[in-house]
VOLO-696064 format. One line per field, with one value per atom (N, C-alpha, C): residue number from 1; residue in one letter; chain; atom name; x, y, z. Coordinates in Angstrom, 3 decimals, always signed. Layout:
BEGIN
num	NUM,...
residu	A,...
chaine	A,...
atome	CA,...
x	X,...
y	Y,...
z	Z,...
***
This chain:
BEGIN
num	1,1,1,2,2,2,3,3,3,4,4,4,5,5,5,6,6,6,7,7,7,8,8,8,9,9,9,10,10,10,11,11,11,12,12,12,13,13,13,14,14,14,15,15,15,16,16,16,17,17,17,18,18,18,19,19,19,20,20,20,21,21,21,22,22,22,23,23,23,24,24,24,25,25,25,26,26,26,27,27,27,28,28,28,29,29,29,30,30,30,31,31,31,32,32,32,33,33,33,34,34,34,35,35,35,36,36,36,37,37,37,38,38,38,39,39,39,40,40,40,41,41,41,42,42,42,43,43,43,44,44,44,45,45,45,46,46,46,47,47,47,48,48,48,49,49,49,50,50,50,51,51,51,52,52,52,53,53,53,54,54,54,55,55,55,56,56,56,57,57,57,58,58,58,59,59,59,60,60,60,61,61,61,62,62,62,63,63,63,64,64,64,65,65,65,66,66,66,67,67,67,68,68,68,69,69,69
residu	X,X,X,X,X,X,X,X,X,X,X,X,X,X,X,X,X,X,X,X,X,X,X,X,X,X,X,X,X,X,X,X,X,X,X,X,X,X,X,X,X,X,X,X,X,X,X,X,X,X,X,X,X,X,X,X,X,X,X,X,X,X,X,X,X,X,X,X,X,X,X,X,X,X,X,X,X,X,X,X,X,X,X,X,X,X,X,X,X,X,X,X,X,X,X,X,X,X,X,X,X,X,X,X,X,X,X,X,X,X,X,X,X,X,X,X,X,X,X,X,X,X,X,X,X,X,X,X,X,X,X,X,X,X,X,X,X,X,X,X,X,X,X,X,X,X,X,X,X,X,X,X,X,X,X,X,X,X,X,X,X,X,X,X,X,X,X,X,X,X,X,X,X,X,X,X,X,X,X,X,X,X,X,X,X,X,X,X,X,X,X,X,X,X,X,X,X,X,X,X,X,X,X,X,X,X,X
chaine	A,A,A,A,A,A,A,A,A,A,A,A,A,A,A,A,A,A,A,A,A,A,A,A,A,A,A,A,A,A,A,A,A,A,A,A,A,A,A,A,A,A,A,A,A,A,A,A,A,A,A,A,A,A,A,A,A,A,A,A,A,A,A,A,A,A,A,A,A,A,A,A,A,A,A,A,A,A,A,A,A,A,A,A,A,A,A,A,A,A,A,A,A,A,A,A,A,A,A,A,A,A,A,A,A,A,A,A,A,A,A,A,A,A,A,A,A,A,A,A,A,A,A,A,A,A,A,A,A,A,A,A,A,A,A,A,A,A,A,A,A,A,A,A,A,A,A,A,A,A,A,A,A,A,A,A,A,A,A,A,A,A,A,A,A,A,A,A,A,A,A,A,A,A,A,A,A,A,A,A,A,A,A,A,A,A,A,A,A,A,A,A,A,A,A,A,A,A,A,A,A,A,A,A,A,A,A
atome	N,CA,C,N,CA,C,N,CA,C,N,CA,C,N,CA,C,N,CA,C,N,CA,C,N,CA,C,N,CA,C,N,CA,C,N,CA,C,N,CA,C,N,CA,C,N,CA,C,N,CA,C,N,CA,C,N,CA,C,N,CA,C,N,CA,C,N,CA,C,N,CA,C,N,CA,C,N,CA,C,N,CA,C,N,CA,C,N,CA,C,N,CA,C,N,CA,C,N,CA,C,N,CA,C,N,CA,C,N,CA,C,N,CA,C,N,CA,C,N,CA,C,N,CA,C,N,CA,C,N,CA,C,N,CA,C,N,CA,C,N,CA,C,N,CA,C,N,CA,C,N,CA,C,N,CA,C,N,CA,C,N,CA,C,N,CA,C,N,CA,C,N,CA,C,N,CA,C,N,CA,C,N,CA,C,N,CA,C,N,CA,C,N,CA,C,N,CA,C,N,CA,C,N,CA,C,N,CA,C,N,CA,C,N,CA,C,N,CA,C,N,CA,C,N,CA,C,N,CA,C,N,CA,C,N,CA,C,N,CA,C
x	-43.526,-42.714,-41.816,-41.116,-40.843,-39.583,-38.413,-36.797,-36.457,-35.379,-34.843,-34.145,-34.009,-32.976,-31.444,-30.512,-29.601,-28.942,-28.266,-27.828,-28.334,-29.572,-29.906,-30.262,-30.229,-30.144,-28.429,-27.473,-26.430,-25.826,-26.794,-26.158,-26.917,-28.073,-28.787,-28.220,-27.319,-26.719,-25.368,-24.580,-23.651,-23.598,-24.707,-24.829,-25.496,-26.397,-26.661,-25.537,-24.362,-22.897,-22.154,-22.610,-21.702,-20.327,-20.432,-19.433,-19.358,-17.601,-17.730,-17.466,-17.902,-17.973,-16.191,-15.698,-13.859,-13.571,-13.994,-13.694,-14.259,-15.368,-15.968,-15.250,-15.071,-14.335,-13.032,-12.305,-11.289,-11.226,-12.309,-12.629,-13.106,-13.461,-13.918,-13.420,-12.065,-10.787,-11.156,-12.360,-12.635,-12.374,-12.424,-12.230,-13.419,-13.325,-14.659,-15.317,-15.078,-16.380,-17.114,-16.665,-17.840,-18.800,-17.990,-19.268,-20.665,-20.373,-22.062,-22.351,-21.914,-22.458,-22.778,-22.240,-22.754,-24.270,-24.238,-25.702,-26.699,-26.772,-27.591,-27.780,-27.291,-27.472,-28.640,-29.833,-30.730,-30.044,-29.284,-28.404,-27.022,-26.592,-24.800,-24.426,-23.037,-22.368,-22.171,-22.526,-22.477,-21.152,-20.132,-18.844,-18.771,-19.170,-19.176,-19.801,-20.919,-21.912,-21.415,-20.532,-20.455,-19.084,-18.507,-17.337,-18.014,-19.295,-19.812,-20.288,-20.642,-21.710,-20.814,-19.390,-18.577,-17.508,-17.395,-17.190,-17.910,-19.417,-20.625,-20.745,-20.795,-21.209,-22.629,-22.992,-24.341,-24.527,-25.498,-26.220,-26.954,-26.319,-27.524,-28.166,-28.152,-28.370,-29.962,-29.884,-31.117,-32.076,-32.010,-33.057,-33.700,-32.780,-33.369,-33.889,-33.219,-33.682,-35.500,-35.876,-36.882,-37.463,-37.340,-37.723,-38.261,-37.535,-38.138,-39.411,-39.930,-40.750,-41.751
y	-52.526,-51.585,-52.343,-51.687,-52.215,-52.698,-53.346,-52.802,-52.038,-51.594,-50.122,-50.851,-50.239,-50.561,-49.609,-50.171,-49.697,-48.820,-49.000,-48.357,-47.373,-47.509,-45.904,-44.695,-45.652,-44.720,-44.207,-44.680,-44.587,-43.429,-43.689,-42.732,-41.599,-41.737,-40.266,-39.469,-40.101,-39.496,-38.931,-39.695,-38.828,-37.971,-37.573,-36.510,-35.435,-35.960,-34.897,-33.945,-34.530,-34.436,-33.561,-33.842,-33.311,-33.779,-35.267,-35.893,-36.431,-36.709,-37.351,-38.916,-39.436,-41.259,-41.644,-40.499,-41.000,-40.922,-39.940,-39.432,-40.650,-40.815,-41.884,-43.639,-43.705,-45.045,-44.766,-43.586,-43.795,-44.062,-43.160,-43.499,-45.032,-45.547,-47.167,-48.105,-47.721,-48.650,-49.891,-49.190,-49.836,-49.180,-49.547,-49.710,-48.627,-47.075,-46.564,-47.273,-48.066,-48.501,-49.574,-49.875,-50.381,-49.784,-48.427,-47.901,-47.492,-47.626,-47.737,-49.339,-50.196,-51.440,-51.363,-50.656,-50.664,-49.721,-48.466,-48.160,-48.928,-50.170,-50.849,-51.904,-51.922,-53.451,-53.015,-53.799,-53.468,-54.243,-55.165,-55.533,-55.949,-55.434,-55.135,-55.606,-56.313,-56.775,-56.215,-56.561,-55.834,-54.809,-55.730,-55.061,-54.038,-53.957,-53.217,-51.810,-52.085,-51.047,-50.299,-51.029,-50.357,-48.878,-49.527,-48.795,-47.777,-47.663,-46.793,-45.803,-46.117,-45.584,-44.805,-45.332,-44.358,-43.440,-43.623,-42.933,-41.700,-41.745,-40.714,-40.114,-41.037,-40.499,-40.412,-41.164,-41.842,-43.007,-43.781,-45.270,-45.577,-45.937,-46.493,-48.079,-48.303,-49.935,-49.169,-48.139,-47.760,-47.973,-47.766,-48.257,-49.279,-50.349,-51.851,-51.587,-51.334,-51.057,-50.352,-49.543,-49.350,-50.050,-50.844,-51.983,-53.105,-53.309,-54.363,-53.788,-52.833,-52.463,-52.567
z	+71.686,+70.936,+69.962,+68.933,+67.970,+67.795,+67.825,+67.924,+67.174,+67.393,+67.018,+65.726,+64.626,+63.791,+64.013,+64.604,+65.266,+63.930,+63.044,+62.137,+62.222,+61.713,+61.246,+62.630,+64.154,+65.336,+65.316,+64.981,+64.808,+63.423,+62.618,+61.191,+61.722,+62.280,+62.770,+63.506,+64.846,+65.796,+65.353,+64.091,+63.434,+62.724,+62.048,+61.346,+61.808,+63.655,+64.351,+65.106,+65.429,+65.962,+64.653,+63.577,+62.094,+62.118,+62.586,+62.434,+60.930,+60.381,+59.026,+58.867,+57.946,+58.276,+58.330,+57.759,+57.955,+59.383,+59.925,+61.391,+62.197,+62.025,+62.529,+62.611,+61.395,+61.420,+61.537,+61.935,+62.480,+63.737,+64.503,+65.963,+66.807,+65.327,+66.259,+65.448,+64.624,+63.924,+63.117,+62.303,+61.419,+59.909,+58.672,+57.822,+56.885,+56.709,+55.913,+55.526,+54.627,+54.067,+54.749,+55.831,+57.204,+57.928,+57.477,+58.379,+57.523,+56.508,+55.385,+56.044,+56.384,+56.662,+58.172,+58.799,+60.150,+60.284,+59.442,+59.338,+58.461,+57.757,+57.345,+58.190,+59.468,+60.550,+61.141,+61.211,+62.285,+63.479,+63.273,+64.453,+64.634,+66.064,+65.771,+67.148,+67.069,+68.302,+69.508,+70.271,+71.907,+72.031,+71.944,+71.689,+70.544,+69.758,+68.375,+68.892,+70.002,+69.772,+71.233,+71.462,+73.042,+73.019,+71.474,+71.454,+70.626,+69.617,+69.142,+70.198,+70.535,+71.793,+73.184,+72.979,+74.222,+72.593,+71.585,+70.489,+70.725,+70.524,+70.428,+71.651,+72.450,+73.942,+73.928,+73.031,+73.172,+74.082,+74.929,+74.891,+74.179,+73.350,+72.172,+73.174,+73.627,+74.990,+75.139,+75.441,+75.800,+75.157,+73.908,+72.806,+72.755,+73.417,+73.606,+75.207,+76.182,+76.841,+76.931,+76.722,+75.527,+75.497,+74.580,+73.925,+74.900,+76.155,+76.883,+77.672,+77.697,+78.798,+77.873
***
């Protein structure tokens, strides 16, 4: 299987939520215009993704998870 390109599992899941990218990077205290750079990462810091991911109330981990089988 292929790896996930995390960004764009991440920009998908916010605009499935109808969350806005301000709301968003206020929630994981980054800077707007990071978060256009965080959906172009096919890969992102453990820490980075862990605070996305309890943000969403997604596991995005799973994807890789996934990925190993």
């Amino acid at each position: 299987m292929e790896e996930p390109h995390i960004g764009q599992l991440i920009r998908q899941e916010l605009r499935r939520q109808a969350k806005t990218n301000l709301w968003f990077a206020k929630q994981i205290n980054v800077n707007p215009r990071t978060v256009n750079k965080i959906f172009q990462k096919s890969v992102i810091d453990t820490h980075q993704l862990l605070r996305i991911s309890r943000c969403l109330k997604v596991d995005f981990f799973r994807y890789y998870s996934v990925a190993l089988k």
